[in-house]
C-alpha positions in Angstrom: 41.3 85.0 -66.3 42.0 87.9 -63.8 45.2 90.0 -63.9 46.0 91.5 -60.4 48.8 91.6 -58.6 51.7 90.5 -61.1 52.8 93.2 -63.6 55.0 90.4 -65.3 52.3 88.1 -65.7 49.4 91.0 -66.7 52.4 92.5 -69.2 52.4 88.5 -71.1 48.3 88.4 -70.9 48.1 91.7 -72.7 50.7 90.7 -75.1 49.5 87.6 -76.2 45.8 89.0 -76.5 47.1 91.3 -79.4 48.0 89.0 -81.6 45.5 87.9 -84.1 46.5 84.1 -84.2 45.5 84.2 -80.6 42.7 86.6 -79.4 40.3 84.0 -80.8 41.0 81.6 -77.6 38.9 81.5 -74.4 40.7 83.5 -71.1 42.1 80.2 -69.7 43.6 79.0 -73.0 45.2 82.2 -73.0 46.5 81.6 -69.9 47.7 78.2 -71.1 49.7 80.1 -73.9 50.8 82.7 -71.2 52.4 80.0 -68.8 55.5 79.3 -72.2 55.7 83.1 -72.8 59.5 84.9 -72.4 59.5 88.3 -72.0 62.6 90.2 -73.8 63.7 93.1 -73.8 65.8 94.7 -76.1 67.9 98.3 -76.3 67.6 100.7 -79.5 70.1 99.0 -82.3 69.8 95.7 -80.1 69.6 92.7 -82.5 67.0 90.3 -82.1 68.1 87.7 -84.8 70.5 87.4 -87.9 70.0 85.4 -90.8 71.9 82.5 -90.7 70.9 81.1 -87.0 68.7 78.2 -86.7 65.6 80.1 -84.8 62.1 78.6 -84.3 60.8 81.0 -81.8 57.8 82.7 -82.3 58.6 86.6 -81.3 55.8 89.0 -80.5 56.4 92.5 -80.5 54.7 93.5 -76.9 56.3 97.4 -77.1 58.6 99.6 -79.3 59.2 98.8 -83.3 61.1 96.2 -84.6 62.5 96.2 -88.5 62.9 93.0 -90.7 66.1 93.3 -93.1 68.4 91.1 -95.7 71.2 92.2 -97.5 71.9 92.2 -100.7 75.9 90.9 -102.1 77.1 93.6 -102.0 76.2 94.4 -98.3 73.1 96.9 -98.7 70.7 96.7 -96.3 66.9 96.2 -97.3 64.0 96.6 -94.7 61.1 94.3 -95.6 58.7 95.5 -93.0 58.8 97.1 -89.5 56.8 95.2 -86.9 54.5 97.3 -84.4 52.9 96.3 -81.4 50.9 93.1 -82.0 53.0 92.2 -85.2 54.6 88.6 -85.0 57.6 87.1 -86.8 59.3 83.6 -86.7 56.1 81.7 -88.0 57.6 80.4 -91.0 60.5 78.8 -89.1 57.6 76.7 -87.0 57.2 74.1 -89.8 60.8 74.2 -91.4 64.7 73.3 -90.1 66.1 75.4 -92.5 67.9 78.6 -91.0 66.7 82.1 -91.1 67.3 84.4 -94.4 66.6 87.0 -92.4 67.4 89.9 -89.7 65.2 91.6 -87.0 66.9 94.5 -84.8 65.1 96.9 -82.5 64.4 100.2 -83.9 63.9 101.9 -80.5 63.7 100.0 -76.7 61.8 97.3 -77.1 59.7 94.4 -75.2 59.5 91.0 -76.6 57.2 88.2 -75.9 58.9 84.9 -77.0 57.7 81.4 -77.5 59.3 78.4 -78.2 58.7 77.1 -81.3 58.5 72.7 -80.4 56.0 74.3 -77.3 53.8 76.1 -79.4 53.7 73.3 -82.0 52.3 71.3 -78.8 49.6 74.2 -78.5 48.7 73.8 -82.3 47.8 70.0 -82.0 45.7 71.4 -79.1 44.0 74.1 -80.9 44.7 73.7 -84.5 42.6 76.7 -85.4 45.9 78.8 -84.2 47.8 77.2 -87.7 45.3 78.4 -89.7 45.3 82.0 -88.2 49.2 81.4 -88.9 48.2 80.6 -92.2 46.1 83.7 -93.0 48.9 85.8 -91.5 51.7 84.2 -94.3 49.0 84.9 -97.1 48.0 88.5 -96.2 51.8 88.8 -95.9 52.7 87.4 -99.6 49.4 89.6 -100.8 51.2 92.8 -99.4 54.6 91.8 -100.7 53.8 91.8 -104.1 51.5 94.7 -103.7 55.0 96.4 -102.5 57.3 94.7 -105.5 54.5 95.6 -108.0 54.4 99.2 -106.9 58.3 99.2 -106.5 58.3 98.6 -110.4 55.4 101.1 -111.9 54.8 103.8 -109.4 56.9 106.7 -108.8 58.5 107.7 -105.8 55.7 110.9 -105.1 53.2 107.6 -106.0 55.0 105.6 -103.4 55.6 108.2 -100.4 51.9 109.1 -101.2 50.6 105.7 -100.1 52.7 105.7 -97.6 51.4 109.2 -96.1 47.6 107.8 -96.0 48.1 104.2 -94.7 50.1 106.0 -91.6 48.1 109.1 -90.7 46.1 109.6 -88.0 42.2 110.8 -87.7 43.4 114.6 -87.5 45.7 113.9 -90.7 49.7 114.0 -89.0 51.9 111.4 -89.4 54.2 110.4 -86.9 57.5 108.9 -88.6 58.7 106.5 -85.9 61.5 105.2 -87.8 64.4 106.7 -89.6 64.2 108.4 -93.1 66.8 105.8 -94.8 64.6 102.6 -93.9 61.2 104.3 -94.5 63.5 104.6 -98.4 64.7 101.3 -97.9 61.2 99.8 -97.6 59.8 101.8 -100.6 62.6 100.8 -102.9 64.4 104.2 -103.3 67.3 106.7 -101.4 67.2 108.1 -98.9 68.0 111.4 -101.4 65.0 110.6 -103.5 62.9 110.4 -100.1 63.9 113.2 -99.1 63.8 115.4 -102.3 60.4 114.1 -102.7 58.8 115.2 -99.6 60.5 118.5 -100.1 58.7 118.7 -103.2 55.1 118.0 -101.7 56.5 120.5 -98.8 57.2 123.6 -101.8 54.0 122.4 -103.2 52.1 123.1 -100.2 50.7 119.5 -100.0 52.1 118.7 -96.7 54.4 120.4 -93.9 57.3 118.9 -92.1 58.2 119.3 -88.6 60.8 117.3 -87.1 59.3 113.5 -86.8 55.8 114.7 -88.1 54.3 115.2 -91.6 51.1 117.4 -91.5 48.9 116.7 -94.5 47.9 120.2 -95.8 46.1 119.6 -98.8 43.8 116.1 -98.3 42.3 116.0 -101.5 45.7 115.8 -103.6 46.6 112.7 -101.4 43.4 110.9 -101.7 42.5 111.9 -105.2 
């Protein structure tokens, strides 16, 4: 499959080869998949979904970051996951009626590639290999979830922001915090204080250096130790 002279159309090509329950497929049934993709676009704050609305679309983050909250009783906001480029959500709505429990809002400007849920169920009983690439997605999702919960209840927080550090730098050792400080907190089960006062902490310690939306790893070993 060739991409020339339509942006639109290359834009949904590249989108939908990012996304692991799809790359498997030959070029033309890519293209097959391309001819039910939507592309949306959402502004910085936009949401994408609430919990509460019956939603079986498939949503496929083509550009920007997306976050994935619920809210507790009392109205506190949790984020369960931010969604880069290539991420996916909806997939657990394909094979249910029941109504979503949860939120998705753009972080920053984002681009969307959408597909209906009853059209890609058509796609599945064509290629049934994509439900069990869904499949393998939900698992390695539960298996990080309760890798999360279970740190959440024995690490501490310098534990915690730690982990975080390394699974986010880059080659030359700088992390780029794309997100704000309260849901990076939010995600590890702590403040926004405690966030804060911790990397303060490694800052005084001489284990990392901050500057503005980057964290420069100074001392390797003490992270990876």
């Amino acid at each position: 499959m060739t991409c020339q002279h339509d942006n639109f159309m290359c834009e949904d090509q590249n989108c939908i080869s990012l996304v692991p329950i799809f790359n498997f497929l030959s070029n033309e049934e890519m293209a097959e998949i391309q001819k039910i993709v939507k592309k949306k676009t959402y502004v910085k704050g936009e949401m994408i979904f609430l919990a509460g609305e019956e939603n079986n679309n498939l949503y496929v983050v083509h550009q920007g970051l997306v976050k994935i909250t619920k809210y507790s009783n009392d109205g506190k906001e949790q984020v369960l996951r931010i969604l880069r480029p290539g991420d996916f959500l909806g997939e657990h709505n394909l094979f249910s009626n029941k109504s979503l429990d949860i939120n998705a809002q753009a972080v920053h400007n984002s681009k969307l590639c959408v597909i209906e849920g009853s059209k890609l169920k058509e796609l599945i009983l064509k290629y049934p290999e994509i439900a069990f690439k869904i499949l393998e997605e939900i698992s390695y999702r539960l298996v990080k979830a309760e890798e999360l919960l279970k740190n959440i209840a024995i690490e501490s927080a310098e534990k915690r922001v730690i982990d975080l550090l390394i699974s986010l730098c880059d080659e030359n050792n700088v992390v780029t915090l794309d997100m704000k400080k309260k849901d990076i907190a939010s995600m590890l089960g702590m403040s926004a204080e405690t966030l804060s006062r911790t990397l303060s902490n490694l800052e005084k310690n001489n284990i990392i250096r901050q500057s503005k939306n980057k964290i420069i790893i100074l001392d390797e070993n003490y992270l990876f130790s």
